[in-house]
C-alpha positions as a Python dict, from the first residue, in 0.01 Angstrom:
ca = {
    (1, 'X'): (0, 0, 0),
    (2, 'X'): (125, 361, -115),
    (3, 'X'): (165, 630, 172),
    (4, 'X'): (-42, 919, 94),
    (5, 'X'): (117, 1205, -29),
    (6, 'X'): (85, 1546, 120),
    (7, 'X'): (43, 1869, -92),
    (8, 'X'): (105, 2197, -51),
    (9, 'X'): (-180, 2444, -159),
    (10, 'X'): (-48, 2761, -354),
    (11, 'X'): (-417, 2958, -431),
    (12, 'X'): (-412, 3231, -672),
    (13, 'X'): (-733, 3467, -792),
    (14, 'X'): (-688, 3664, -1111),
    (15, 'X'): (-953, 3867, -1330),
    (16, 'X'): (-972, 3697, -1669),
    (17, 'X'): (-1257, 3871, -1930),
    (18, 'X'): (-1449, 4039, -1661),
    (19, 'X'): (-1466, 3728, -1408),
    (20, 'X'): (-1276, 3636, -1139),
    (21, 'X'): (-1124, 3273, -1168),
    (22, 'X'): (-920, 3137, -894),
    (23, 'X'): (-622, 2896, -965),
    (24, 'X'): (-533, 2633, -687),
    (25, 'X'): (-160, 2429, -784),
    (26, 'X'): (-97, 2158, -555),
    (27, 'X'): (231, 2044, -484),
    (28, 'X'): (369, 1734, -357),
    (29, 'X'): (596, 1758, -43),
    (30, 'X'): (878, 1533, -158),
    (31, 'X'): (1196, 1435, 10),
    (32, 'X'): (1490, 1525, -130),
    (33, 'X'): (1555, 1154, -243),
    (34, 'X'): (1186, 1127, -377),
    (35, 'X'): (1250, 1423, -599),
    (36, 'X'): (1539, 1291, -752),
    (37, 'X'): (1403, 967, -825),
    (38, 'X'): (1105, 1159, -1020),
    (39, 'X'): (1309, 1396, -1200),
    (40, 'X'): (1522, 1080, -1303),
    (41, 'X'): (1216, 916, -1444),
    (42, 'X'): (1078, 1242, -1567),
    (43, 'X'): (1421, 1275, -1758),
    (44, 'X'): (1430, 922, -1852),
    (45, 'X'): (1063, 951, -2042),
    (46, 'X'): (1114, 1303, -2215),
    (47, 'X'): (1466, 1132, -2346),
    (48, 'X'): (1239, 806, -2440),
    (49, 'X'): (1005, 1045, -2645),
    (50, 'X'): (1245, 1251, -2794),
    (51, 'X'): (1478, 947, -2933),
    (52, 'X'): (1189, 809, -3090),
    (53, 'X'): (1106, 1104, -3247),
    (54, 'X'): (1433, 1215, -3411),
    (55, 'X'): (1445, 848, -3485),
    (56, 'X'): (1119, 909, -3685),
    (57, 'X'): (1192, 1213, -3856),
    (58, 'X'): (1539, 1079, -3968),
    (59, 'X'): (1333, 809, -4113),
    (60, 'X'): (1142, 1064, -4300),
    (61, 'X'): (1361, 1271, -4441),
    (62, 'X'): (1602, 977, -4549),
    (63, 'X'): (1321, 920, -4799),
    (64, 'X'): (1385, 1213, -5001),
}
């Protein structure tokens, strides 16, 4: 079973076209070992994406 995660609350109300809309971001309070490991992963999935992708448009362009 997961431990539930704890958030912090940054709230934010701005006027947008004559109404007021309020924002809430939650954060996850992270130890300093959890955030690396996400970032890691994070960094490991963007690089996943963007291999495949230059892999693709080599593909395509080798066709010209």
């Amino acid at each position: 079973m997961q431990n539930a995660l704890e958030y912090r609350s940054e709230i934010k109300t701005i006027p947008f076209c004559g109404r007021t809309i309020t924002i809430e971001n939650l954060t996850p309070v992270l130890t300093a070992k959890e955030r690396d490991k996400r970032k890691k992963e994070i960094e490991q999935r963007l690089f996943d994406v963007f291999s495949k992708y230059r892999s693709l448009t080599r593909t395509a362009s080798s066709r010209f």
